[in-house]
Structures are given as structure tokens and as C-alpha cells.
C-alpha positions as CSV (number, residue, x, y, z in Angstrom):
1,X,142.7,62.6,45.2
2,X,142.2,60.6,41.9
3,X,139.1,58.3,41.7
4,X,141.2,55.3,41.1
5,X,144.2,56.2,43.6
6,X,144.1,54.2,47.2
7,X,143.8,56.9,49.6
8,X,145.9,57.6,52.5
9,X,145.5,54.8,55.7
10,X,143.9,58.0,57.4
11,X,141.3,60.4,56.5
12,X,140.0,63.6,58.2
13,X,137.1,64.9,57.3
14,X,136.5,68.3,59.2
15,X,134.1,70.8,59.3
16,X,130.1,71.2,60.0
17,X,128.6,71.5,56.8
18,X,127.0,68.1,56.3
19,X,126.5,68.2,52.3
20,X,130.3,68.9,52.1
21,X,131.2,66.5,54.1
22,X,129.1,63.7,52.6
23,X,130.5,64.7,49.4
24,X,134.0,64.2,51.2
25,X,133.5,60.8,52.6
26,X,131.6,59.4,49.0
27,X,134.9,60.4,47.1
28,X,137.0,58.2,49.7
29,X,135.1,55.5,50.0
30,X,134.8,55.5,46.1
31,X,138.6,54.9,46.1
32,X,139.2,52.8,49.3
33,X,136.2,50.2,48.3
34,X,135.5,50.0,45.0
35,X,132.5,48.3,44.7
36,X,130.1,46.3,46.9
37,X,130.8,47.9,50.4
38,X,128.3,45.8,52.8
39,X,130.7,43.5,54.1
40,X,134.0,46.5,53.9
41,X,132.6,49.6,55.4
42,X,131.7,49.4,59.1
43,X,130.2,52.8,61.0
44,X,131.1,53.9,64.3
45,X,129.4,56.8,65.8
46,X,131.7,58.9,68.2
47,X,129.6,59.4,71.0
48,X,129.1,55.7,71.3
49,X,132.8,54.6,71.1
50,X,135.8,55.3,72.3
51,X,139.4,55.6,70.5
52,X,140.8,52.6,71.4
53,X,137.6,51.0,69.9
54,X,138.3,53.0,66.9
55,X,141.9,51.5,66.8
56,X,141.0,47.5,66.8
57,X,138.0,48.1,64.5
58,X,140.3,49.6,61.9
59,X,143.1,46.7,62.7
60,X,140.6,43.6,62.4
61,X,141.0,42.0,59.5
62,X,137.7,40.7,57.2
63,X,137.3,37.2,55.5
64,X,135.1,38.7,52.8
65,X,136.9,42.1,51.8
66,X,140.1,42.3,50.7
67,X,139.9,46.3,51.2
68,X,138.1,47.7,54.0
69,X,136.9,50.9,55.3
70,X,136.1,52.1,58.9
71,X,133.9,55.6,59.1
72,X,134.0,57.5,62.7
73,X,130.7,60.1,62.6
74,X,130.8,62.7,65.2
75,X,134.8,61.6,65.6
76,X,135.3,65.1,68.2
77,X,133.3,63.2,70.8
78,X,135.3,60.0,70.9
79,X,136.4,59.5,74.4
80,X,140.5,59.0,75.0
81,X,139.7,56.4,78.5
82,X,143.7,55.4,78.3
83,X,145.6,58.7,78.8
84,X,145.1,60.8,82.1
85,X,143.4,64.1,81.7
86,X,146.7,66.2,82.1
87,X,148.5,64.7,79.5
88,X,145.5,64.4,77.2
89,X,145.6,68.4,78.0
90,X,148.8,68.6,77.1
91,X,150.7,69.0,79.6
92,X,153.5,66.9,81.1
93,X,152.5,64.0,83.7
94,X,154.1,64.0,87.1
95,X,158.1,63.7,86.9
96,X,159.3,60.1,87.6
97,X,155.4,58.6,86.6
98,X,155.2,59.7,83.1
99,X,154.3,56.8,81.0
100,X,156.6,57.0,78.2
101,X,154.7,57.1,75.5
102,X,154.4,56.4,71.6
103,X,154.9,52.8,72.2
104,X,151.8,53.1,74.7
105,X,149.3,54.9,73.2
106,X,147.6,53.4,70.9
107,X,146.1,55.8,68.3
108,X,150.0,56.6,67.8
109,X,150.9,53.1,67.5
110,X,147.7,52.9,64.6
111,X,149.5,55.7,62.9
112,X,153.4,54.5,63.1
113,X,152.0,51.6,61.7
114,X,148.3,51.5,60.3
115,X,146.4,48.2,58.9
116,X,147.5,47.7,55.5
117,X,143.8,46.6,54.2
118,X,142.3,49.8,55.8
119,X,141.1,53.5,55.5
120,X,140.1,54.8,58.5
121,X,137.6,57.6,58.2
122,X,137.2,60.2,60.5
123,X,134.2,63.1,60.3
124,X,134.6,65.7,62.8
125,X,132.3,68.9,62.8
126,X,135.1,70.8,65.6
127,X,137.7,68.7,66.8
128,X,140.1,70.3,69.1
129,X,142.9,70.1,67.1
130,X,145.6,71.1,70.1
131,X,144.8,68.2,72.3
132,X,145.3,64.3,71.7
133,X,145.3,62.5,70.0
134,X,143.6,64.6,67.2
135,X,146.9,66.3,67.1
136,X,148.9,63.6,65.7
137,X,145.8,62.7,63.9
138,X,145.7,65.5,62.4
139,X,149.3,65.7,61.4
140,X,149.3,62.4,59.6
141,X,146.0,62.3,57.9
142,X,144.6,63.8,54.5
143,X,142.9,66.1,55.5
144,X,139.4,67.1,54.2
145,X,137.5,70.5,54.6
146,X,133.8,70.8,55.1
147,X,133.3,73.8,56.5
148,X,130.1,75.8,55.7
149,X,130.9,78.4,52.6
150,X,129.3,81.5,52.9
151,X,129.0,84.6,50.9
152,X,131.7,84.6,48.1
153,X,133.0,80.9,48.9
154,X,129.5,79.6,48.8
155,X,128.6,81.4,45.4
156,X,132.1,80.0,43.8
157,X,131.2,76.4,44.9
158,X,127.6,76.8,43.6
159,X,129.1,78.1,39.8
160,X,131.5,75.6,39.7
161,X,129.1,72.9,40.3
162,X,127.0,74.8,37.8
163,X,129.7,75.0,35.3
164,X,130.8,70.8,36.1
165,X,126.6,70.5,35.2
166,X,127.2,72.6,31.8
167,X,124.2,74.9,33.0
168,X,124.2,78.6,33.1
169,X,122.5,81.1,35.4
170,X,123.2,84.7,35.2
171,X,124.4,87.1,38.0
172,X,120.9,88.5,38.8
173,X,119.3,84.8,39.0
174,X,122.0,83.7,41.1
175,X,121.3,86.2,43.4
176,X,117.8,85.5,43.7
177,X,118.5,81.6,44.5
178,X,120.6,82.3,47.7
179,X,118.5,85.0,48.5
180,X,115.2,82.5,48.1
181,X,117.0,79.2,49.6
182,X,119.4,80.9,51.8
183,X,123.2,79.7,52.6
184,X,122.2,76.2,53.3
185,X,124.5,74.2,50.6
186,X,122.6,70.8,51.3
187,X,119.6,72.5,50.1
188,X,120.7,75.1,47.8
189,X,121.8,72.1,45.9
190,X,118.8,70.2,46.2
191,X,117.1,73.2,44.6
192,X,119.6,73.5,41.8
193,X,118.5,69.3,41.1
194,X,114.8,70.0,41.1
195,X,115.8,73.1,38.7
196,X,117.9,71.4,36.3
197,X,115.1,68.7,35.7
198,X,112.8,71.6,35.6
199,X,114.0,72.8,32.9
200,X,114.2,69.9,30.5
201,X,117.2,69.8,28.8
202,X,117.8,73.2,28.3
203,X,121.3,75.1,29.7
204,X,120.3,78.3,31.2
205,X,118.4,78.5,33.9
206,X,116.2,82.1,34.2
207,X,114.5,84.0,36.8
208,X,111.3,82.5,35.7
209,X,112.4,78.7,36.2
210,X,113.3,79.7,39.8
211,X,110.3,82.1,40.6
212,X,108.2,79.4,38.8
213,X,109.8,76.5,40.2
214,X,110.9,77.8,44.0
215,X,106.9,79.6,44.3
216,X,106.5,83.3,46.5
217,X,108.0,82.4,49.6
218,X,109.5,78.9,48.9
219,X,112.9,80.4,50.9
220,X,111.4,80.6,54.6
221,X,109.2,77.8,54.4
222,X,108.0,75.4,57.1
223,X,110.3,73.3,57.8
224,X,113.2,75.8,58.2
225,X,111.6,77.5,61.2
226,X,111.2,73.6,62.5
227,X,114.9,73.3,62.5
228,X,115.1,76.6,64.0
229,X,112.7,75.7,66.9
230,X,114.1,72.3,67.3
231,X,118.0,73.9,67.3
232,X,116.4,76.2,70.2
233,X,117.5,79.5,67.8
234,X,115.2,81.9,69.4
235,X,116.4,84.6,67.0
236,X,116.3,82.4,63.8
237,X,112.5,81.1,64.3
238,X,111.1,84.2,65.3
239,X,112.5,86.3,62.0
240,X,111.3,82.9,60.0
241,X,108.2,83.4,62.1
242,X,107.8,86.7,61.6
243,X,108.3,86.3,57.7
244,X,106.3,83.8,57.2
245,X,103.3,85.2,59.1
246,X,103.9,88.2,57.2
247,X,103.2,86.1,54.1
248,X,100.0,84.6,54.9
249,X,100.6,81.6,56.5
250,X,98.2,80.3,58.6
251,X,98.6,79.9,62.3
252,X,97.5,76.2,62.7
253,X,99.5,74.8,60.1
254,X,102.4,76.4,62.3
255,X,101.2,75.1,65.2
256,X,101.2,71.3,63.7
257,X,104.3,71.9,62.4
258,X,106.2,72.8,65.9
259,X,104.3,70.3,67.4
260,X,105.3,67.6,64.7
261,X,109.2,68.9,65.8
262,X,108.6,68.5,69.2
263,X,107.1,65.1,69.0
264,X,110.2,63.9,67.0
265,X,112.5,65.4,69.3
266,X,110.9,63.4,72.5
267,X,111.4,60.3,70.8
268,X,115.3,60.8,70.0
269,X,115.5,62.2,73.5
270,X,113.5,58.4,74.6
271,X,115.5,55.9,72.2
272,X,119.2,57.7,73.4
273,X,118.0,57.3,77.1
274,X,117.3,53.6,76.4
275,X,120.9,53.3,74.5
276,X,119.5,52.8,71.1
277,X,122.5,53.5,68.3
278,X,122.0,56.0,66.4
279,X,121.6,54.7,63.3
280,X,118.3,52.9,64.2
281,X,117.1,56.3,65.9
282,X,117.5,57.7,62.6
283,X,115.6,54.8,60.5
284,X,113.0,54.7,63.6
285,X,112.2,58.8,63.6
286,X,113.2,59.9,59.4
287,X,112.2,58.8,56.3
288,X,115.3,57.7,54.3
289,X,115.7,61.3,52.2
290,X,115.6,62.9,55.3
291,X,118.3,61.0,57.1
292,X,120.8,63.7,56.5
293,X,118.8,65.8,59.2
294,X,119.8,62.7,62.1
295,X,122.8,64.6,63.4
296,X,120.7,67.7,64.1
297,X,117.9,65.9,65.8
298,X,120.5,64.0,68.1
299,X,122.0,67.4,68.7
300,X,118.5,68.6,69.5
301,X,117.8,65.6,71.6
302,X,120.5,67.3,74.0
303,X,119.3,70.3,73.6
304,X,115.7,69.6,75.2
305,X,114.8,67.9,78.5
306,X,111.8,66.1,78.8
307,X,110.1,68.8,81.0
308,X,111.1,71.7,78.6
309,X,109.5,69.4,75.9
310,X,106.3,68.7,78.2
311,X,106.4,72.7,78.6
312,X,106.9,73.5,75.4
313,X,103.9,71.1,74.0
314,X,101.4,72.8,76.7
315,X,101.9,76.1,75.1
316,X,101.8,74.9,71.8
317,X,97.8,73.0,73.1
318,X,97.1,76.8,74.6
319,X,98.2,78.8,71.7
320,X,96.5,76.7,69.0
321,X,93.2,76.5,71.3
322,X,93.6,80.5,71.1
323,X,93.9,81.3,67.2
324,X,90.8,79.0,66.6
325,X,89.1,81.2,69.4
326,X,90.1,83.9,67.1
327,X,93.1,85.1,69.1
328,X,95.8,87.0,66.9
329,X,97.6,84.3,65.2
330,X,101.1,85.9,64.8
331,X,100.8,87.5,68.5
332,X,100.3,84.4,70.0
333,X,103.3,82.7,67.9
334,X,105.6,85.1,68.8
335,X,105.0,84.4,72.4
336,X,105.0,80.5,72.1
337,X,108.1,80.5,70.0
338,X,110.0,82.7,72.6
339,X,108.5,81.0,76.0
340,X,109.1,77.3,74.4
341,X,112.7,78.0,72.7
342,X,113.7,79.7,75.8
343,X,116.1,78.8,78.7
344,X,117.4,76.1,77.1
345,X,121.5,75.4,75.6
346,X,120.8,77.4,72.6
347,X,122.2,76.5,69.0
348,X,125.8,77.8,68.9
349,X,124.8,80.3,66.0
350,X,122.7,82.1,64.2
351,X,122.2,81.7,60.2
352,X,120.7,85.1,59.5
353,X,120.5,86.1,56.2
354,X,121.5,89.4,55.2
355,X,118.4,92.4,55.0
């Protein structure tokens, strides 16, 4: 899509990998609302709305913008409340009581004939694209891919990002930054940033900006065993634990650092139960550069009940009260991470790196 070209009425923006998708929706915007977007973009979240609160959004008009925008996060959980279950499973409603249908439903009467001062925006991490309406959505829309690169799609997107940047990194130092970061493009770019003002103006990166720069151990640090613990990825935080226990780290820092998760967790577990939008649980519980993690705290605030978090904080008390009695610190990890993490709706899967 060129920068200055209106986009299509309808966007679709698919796929789970939240730096792509960003990227996605920043492009769109960029050509639907040129310019001062607080009174033309308006944010639904899709576990908070329906699609037929999706539809009159998108068709009422502004005073202020002559070109608006309407963005639909977590779109695969928008409720369909006006077609019965059978037909919105596709199959046929009961002969002679059928409703008939285009003219009635209304996210096909939005695309027969969509607002003409509108792009509607839809991000969807797994719609299911054989049911409605995301079918016809689908169909109609510009479609948008975001989903996670990995392995040889991952290292094309990182060198041509590198090659867009004019820097240069060889084979062997490429290697050693997905192998140091991991697959995780959000923060494989980040560290790609922080490298290119490391290095000062110069075009080629080497293994000693990223071994200087990224430290011994910078690739399983802290915080990505938190989001293991907090996704409930009993595999993935005890190989994190395991590696970085195996690197010195000390036990109570680890400790503090679950128990951190864990009290962030309660509270977007709290403010959901009291109907709190998610945007202000995000503002309440993140600093702003870390509001690109909101989407995985509200999917661990589903995750975790509050007696598996009341559980899980009582071992945490008993294991840290054991190191400092001189207790084997990565024993005693191992067994908190797997009794906490356990028995609850796991994360769907694994990022592993390979060995």
C-alpha cells in the first residue's frame, strides 16, 4: 500500500506476532489519517464489544474529522449476538424460518456498502476464518499478515530491516543475535535499536558490539522467564530457569521477580472482574514502554484464578524463606516453578529455542 494512497474501507490485520502487527496497523493509519488522530481514531477492544457495535462505530460520522479510523484489538473475540449459533456455524437455519439474509445482517450490509469517511481496522491473533462473519470479512478486506517468522522467514525480515537501516552484520554475528535474543521479533528489534546507537555511526555491526552490548547471558534474562511463568509455560520457565541458574543468578532475585509477575497478574485478574476497559488496566499495571506486553497480561489474567495466584504466592513466601536458610537455590526453583505453573490452562505453545 503506498503511504499516500487511501486504504481499502476494510482492513485485516492477522496473525499473533504483536511487533508485526503494530507495524501493520501504523502503516494504515498513516494513510487513512494523516495527521492529528485524537479526534479520528477510536479503539474497540474485542472482548468488550460486539460486531454490531463494531458496525455503527465505523458508520457514525465525526464533526471534527473529515477521515476517520475505527481499530478492533482482539477482533476474534467479538461476539456475533444477531445470528443464531447454527447459522453462525454454518449451517443452514431450519427450512421455512431462515432469515434471509444479506439485507439482515449487518456486518454484510457494512461491507456492500461501508462509510465513505472510514477504515475500519481489524487485528485478530486466530480468527476462524470459516465461520461468520470473518468469512465475508475476510473476503473483502486487505488483508495483512502478522504471523510470528521463525527460522529462515525471521532471519530474511531481520536483513532486510538491516539492509532498509544501511547496516551490515555478517553471517556468524547474525547468528549469534537470534541465538542470544531468541525468535522474539519485538525484541530482536529492540536489540538491533540499542545496537545501531551503540555503535555510533558506523555500518557494520561485529561480534564485539553484540557480546559487548547484549553482556554473557543477556538472551535468557529475567524477565523472559516472567512471561514464561505468567503464560503458565511450565516447559519454557523451567529450561529459562534452569539456564539461568546455571549462570549464576541468584535465587532471591528470582524469587522477587515471580513474585513481581504474580502481583501484576492479581491486579489484571481484579480490574477485569470489576469491568475496567482494558486500556486503563494497561496504563494502571505498565509503564508506557511496556504497554506492548497488555495483551499477554490480560491473556494471563485468564489464565490464573485467584486461588492458583494465592497458591502460587505461598510457595514463592516458602521457597524464598528456604534459600536464605541456605536451602539449594535451583532445587527449590525448580519445584516452585512446576507446583505454581501447574494445573492451570497452559500457554498454547512452547517457544523453545533450538540446542
Amino acid at each position: 500500500m503506498a503511504p499516500s494512497a487511501r486504504p481499502a474501507p476494510v482492513q485485516a490485520i492477522i496473525g499473533e506476532d504483536s511487533y508485526l502487527a503494530e507495524a501493520a496497523l501504523e502503516r494504515v493509519l498513516q494513510a487513512a489519517v494523516p495527521g492529528e488522530r485524537h479526534e479520528s481514531v477510536r479503539v474497540l477492544y474485542g472482548d468488550e464489544a460486539k460486531w454490531e457495535d463494531v458496525v455503527q462505530a465505523a458508520r457514525a460520522g465525526s464533526l471534527f474529522a473529515a477521515s476517520r479510523a475505527v481499530v478492533v484489538r482482539r477482533a476474534e473475540l467479538l461476539k456475533y449476538g444477531s445470528v443464531p449459533k447454527d447459522e453462525e456455524a454454518g449451517e443452514s437455519a431450519s427450512r421455512g424460518k431462515a432469515k434471509s439474509s444479506d439485507s439482515q445482517d449487518p456486518v454484510e450490509g457494512y461491507l456492500a456498502a461501508p462509510a465513505p469517511d472510514a477504515t475500519l481496522v481489524l487485528l485478530a491473533a486466530k480468527p476462524d476464518k470459516r465461520r461468520k462473519p470473518w468469512k465475508a470479512v475476510l473476503a473483502q478486506a486487505e488483508v495483512h499478515e502478522a504471523a510470528p517468522k521463525r527460522g529462515r522467514a525471521l532471519r530474511a525480515h531481520v536483513e532486510d530491516e538491516l539492509r532498509r537501516r544501511g547496516l551490515k552484520l555478517s553471517r556468524e554475528v547474525l547468528d549469534l543475535l537470534i541465538d542470544e535474543v531468541g525468535q522474539d521479533l519485538r525484541r530482536l528489534m529492540g536489540e538491533i535499536d540499542k545496537l545501531e546507537a551503540w555503535i555510533e555511526g558506523r555500518s557494520e555491526i561485529t561480534v564485539d558490539d553484540v557480546s559487548a552490548l547484549l553482556g554473557q547471558g543477556l538472551g535468557q534474562p529475567l524477565y523472559l522467564l516472567s512471561d514464561a511463568f505468567q503464560a503458565r509455560d511450565t516447559p519454557r520457565a523451567l529450561e529459562l530457569l534452569e539456564r539461568l541458574m546455571g549462570e549464576g543468578e541468584q535465587g532471591p532475585l528470582v524469587v522477587s521477580a515471580l513474585h513481581r509477575t504474580l502481583r501484576q497478574v492479581r491486579g489484571a485478574v481484579a480490574l477485569r472482574q470489576a469491568g475496567v476497559p482494558a486500556a486503563q488496566i494497561g496504563a494502571r499495571l505498565l509503564p508506557p514502554n511496556m504497554q506492548f506486553k497488555l495483551e499477554a497480561l490480560l491473556t494471563a489474567a485468564r489464565r490464573w484464578s485467584e486461588p492458583d495466584i494465592r497458591k502460587a504466592l505461598l510457595v514463592l513466601e516458602q521457597t524464598d524463606r528456604g534459600i536464605k536458610r541456605g536451602a539449594d537455590a535451583s532445587v527449590a526453583l525448580t519445584s516452585a516453578v512446576a507446583t505454581a505453573c501447574g494445573g492451570g490452562a497452559a500457554a498454547p505453545t512452547s517457544r523453545r529455542r533450538a540446542t
